[in-house]
N, C-alpha and C positions, 0 to 999 in steps of 0.2 A: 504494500500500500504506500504510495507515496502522495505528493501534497503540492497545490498549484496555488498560484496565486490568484485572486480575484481581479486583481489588476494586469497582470502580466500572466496567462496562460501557458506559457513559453519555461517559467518557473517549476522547478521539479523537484522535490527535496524530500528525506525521510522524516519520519514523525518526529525523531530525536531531534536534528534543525531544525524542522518547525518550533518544536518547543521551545528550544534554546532561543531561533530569535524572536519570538513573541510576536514579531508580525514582520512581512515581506521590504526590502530594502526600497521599492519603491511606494510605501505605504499599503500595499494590499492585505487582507488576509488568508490566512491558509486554509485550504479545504481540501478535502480527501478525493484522490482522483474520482471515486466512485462511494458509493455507498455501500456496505454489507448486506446481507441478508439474513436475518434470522428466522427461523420454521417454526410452526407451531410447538410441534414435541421440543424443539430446543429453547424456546419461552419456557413452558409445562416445565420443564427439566429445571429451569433455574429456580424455578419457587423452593425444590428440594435444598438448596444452596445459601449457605450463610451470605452476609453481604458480601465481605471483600471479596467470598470466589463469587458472585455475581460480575461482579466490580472485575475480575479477572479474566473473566469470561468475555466479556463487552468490549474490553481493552484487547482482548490479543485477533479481535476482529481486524481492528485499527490500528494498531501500536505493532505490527506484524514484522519489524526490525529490533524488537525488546524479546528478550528470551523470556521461556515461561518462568524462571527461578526469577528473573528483573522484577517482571511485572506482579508475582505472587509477591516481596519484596516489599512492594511501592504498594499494594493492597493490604496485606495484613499489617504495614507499620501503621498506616492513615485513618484503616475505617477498626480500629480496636476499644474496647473497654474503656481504655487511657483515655479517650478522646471523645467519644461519645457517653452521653446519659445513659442510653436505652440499646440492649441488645441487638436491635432491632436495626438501628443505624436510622433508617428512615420508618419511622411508624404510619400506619396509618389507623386515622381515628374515622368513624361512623358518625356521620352529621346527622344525616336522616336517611332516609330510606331511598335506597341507591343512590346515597352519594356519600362520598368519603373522602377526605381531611390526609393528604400526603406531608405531612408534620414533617418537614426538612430542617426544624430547629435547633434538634436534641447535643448538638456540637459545641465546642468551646466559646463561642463567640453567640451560639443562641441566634444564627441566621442560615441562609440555604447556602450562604456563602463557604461552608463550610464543606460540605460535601466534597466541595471540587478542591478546596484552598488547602486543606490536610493530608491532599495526596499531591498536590502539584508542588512543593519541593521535591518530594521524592522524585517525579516524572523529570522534573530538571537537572537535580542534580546526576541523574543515572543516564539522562541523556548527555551529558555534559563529558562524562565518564567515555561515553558510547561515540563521542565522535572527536577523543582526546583534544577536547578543549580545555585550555591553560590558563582561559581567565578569569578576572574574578566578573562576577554577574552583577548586575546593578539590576534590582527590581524597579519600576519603576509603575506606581499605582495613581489611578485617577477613582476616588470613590464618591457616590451620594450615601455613603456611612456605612453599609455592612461590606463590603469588599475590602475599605481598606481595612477595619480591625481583623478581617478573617485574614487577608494576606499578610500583615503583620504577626496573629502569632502562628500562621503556617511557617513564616519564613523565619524567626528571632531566631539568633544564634546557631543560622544553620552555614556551616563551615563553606566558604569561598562565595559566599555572597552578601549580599546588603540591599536594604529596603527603602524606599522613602517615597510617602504616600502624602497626596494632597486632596483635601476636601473644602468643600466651600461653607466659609465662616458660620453663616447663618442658613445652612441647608440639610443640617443633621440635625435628630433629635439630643437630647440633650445627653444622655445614655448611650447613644453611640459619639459622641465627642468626648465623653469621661474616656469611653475605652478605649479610644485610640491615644488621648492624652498620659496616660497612663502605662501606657504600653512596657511592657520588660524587654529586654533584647541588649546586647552591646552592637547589633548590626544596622537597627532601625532609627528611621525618623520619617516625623509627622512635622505637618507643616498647611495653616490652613490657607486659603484664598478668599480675598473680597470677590466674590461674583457666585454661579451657578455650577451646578457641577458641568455643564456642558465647555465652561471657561475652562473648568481644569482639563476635562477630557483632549480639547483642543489643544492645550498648552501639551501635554503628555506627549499627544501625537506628534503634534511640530516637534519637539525633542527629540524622537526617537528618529527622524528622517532628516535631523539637520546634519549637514556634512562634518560640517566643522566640531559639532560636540561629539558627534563618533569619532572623527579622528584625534581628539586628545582622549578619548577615552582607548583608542587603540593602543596610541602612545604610551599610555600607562597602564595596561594589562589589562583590561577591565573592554563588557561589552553590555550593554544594556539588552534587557528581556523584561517580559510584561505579566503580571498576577491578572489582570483584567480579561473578561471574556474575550476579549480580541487576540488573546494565546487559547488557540488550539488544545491543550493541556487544561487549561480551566475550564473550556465548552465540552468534553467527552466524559468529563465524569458526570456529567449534568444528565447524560441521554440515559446514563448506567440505573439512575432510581425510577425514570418512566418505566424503563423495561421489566425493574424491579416488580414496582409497584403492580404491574397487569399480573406477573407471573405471581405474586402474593395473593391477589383476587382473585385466583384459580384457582388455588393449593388452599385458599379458603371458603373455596364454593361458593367465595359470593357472584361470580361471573362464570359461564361454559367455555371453553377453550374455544377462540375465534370471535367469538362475541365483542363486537366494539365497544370501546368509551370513546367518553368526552373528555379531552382535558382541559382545565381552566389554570388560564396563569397570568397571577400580576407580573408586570414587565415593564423597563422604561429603555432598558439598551437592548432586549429582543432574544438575549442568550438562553435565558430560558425556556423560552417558548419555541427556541430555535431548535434547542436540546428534543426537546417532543417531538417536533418536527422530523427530527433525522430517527428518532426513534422509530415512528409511526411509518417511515419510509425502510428502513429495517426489517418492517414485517410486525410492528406490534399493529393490533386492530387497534386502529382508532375514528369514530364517524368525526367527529369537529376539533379543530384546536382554536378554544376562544381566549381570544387576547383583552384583557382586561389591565385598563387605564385610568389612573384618576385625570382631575382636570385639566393634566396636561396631556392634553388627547392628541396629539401628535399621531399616536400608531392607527386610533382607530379611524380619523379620517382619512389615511391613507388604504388602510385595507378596504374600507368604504368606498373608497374613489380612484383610488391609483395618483393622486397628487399627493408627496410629499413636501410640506412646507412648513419648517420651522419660523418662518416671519410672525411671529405673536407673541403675546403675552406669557411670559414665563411665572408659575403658578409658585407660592413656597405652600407647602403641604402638610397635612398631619403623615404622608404617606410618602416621608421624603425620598425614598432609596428609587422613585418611580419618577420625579422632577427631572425627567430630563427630555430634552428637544431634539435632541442629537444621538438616532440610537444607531450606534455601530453594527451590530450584529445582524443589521436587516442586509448589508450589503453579501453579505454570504446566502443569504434568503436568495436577493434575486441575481446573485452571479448561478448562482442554482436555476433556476424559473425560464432565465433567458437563455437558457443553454450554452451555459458556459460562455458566453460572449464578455471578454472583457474589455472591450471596446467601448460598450454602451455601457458599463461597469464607471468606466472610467469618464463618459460623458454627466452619466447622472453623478455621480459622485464629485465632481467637478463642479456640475450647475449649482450644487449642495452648497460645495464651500464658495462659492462666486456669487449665487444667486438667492441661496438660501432654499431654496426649490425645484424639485423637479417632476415630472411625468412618466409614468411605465408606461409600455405601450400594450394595447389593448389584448393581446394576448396574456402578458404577467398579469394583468388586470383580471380576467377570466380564471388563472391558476389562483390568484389568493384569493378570489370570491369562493372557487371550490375548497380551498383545504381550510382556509379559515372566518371567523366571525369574530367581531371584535365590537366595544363598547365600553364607556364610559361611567363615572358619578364622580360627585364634589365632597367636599368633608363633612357639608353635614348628611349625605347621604352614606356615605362612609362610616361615620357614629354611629347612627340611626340602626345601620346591619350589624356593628358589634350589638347594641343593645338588642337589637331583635334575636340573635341567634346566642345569646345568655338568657334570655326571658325562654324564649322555646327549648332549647336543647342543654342549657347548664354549660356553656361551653365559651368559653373566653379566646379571642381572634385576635392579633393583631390590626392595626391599621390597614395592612398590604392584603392582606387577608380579608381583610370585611369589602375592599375594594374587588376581590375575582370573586365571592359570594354574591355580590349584590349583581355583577354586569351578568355571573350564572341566571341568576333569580331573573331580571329584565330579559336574556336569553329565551329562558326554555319557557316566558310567559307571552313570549310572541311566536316564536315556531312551535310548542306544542309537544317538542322535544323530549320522551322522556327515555332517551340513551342512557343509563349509568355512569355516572360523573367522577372524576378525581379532579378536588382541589387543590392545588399549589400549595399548600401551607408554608409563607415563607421565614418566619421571624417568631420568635415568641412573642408575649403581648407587653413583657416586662423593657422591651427597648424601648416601647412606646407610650409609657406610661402615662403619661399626660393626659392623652388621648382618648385610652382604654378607658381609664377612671373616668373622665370625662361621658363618656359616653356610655358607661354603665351606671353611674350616678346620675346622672341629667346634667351635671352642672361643674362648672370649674370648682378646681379646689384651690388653696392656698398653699398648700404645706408642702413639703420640701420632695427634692426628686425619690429619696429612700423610703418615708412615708407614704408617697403612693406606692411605691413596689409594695409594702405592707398591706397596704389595703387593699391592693388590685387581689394579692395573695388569701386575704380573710374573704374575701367576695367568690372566688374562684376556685379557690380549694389548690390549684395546682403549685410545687413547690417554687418557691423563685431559685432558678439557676444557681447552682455556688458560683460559676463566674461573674454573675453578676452582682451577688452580694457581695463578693468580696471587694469591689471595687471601693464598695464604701471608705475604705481606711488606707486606701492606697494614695501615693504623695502623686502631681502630675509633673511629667516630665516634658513637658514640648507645649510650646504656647506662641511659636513663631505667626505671625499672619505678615502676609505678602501681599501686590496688587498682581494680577493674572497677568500683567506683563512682564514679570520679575521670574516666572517661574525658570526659564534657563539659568541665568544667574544663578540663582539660589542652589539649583541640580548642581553645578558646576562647582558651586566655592563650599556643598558638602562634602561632594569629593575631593575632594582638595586640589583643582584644577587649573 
């Protein structure tokens, strides 16, 4: 299996490259010459299978230059006991009757971030290994709040590398800015931005394609690589718990082998739902993949219409990690759709950065009307579904979560739809605290961020995280903010360049 770029077709490289450089030298990203195929009995078969050999299973589809001892290695260090809450790795919980709650939070960080972020040191460093590269790594993270604490404690003090993650000042919750502030590591740093996370996203990318900061980082041993879904390495484990998940609904009779779902997934840079995507093209049944957006609906008027245009109003949200304008991961969608053409890859993505906008043309238009549906709600609609599905089923949601509940609920209340659903579950509710309590009490409270974790905890019964509690007493170590034009500089004079 080897790996092209979305920009450059011409582009040929093993998985291990791909990882290593986190995206293609002329800004492209990497995709798999082709897709796998997985068979019914060999779905069936996985449910027999604890996670990481699921997780083992799924990878040596794709990762077909890692030996089976590598990739058993990179699995059973990532998805263990140490790391996760719950046996289970990915649970799923039973909302109501055919539908179910893919709980991807039970991880250090207490986000879906984790999944992919707990094995992708391992996938690097072993790729790093695998293609006797001598340098040191330079992570380089653009987060809206769970990506960078999950890539930060995937990567602390992991030997020949170094991390440094930027997020926008006022566009995390207050719980995910503790955690990153906080952060342990002698290899990391944080560092926030005055603007959106799309500033940061932007700044990251010019970074990584500027000539000039690769060749001082040449010059001194060192090559930058990417934690964010736009490395190859952090979207493959993402496909690993869909697969999961169907083969889990078999092996527990709640679903017949072959039998389609639905899946629903909050998204703001599209990796997710992308993740499903290549799954469902793999061979898992799936009838619809619904893409659910809070008010910055960026995604769903484009599935709506085939016009992408970020030219609008940029939303701040109870529902931060989804505030983005600018999703990366859709370009891998339609270097897929358009048949590999990266030509008009390169025109639309082009118009993007030049024009803010562009148009599929009417056949892409036709493929994402087929495979998927997508919709919208605002924060007090977003409340309103945490409170509604604690009143009904005793069951406590984050924000991102009451956001791909509610666009289900508006979904399957105008098609009529009653396929068997898996939810996205992507965060616990204790990141979001504010919110949660907010909108399980009716009404704002006063009292400080650990008091609502307290009370979210006496209303909800579920335990608060030890990672989370523990924050409470921890000192912060990084409090840098910068203006979004500063972000080379800054990369630059961390490394000591």
């Amino acid at each position: 299996m080897f790996y092209n770029s979305t920009r450059n077709s011409g582009v040929k490289v093993s998985s291990a490259e791909a990882i290593t450089q986190g995206i293609s030298a002329e800004g492209g990203l990497f995709v798999p010459e082709s897709v796998p195929e997985l068979t019914l009995d060999e779905i069936k078969a996985v449910g027999d299978m604890k996670y990481a050999d699921r997780a083992a299973f799924v990878f040596s589809k794709f990762l077909t230059d890692f030996t089976e001892a590598e990739i058993h290695y990179c699995t059973d260090n990532a998805y263990s006991d140490r790391n996760f809450e719950t046996e289970s790795i990915a649970e799923i919980a039973h909302l109501f009757d055919g539908t179910y709650m893919l709980e991807l939070w039970h991880g250090p960080t207490c986000a879906f971030k984790d999944m992919a972020l707990q094995i992708l040191p391992y996938f690097l460093t072993t790729s790093a290994k695998k293609i006797n590269l001598d340098k040191k790594i330079v992570i380089l993270v653009a987060t809206s709040g769970d990506t960078g604490k999950a890539a930060l404690e995937g990567f602390k003090d992991v030997e020949g590398t170094s991390i440094l993650v930027f997020y926008p000042e006022d566009g995390v919750s207050p719980m995910q800015k503790r955690q990153m502030k906080t952060q342990e590591g002698g290899n990391v740093g944080v560092c926030a931005i005055k603007g959106n996370f799309d500033d940061c996203q932007n700044g990251v990318k010019a970074i990584f394609t500027d000539g000039d900061v690769k060749s001082a980082l040449d010059k001194n041993g060192m090559m930058f690589s990417s934690a964010n879904s736009i490395n190859w390495g952090r979207l493959v484990p993402q496909i690993v718990y869909y697969v999961s998940a169907y083969a889990e609904l078999v092996k527990d009779e709640e679903i017949a082998l072959g039998e389609k779902i639905n899946i629903v997934v909050p998204t703001g840079n599209f990796g997710n739902i992308l993740a499903a995507y290549y799954a469902k093209h793999m061979g898992v049944p799936v009838n619809k993949l619904i893409c659910a957006s809070n008010i910055n609906n960026v995604l769903t008027d484009f599935i709506n219409t085939g016009v992408y245009d970020r030219n609008r109003q940029f939303h701040a949200t109870v529902s931060p990690s989804m505030d983005i304008l600018i999703s990366s991961n859709l370009e891998r969608l339609l270097y897929l759709m358009s048949g590999k053409n990266d030509a008009v890859i390169n025109d639309w993505f082009g118009k993007l950065a030049s024009e803010g906008k562009y148009e599929v043309t009417d056949d892409v238009k036709a493929k994402l009307k087929d495979e998927f549906c997508a919709g919208f709600c605002d924060d007090d609609q977003t409340k309103a579904t945490i409170h509604d599905i604690y009143e009904k089923y005793s069951y406590t949601c984050d924000t991102h979560t009451a956001v791909a509940v509610k666009v289900y609920n508006d979904y399957k209340a105008s098609t009529g739809d009653e396929t068997k659903t898996v939810i996205a579950s992507t965060a616990s509710p204790y990141k979001f605290s504010a919110a949660v309590l907010e909108a399980l009490e009716g009404g704002k409270s006063d009292i400080d961020e650990y008091a609502k974790v307290d009370r979210i905890a006496e209303l909800s019964d579920i335990p608060v995280p030890a990672a989370l509690a523990d924050l409470k007493n921890k000192p912060e170590r990084f409090s840098d903010v910068i203006g979004k034009s500063e972000q080379k500089g800054y990369v630059l004079n961390s490394l000591g360049l």
